[in-house]
C-alpha positions, 0 to 999 in steps of 0.5 A: 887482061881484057876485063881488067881494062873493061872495069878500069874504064868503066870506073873512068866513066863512072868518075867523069859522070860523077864530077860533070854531075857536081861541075853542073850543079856548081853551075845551077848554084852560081845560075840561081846566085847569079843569074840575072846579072850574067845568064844573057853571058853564059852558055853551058855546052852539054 
């Protein structure tokens, strides 16, 4: 039971890792399209 819900989380952790890796990617893409005109605004919390 215990290693059932140790895997369960690991796999959660491993999902949220792999989806903040693409939102900060997505982050970078819109920095670079449009970063002159909105990086004085945009503050990206870790």
């Amino acid at each position: 039971m215990k290693k059932e819900k140790l895997l369960l989380l690991t796999h959660i952790n491993i999902l949220l890792n792999q989806e903040s890796r693409t939102v900060n990617r997505k982050l970078l893409l819109f920095q670079n399209i449009f970063g002159k005109y909105t990086c004085k605004n945009l503050t990206v919390h870790y």
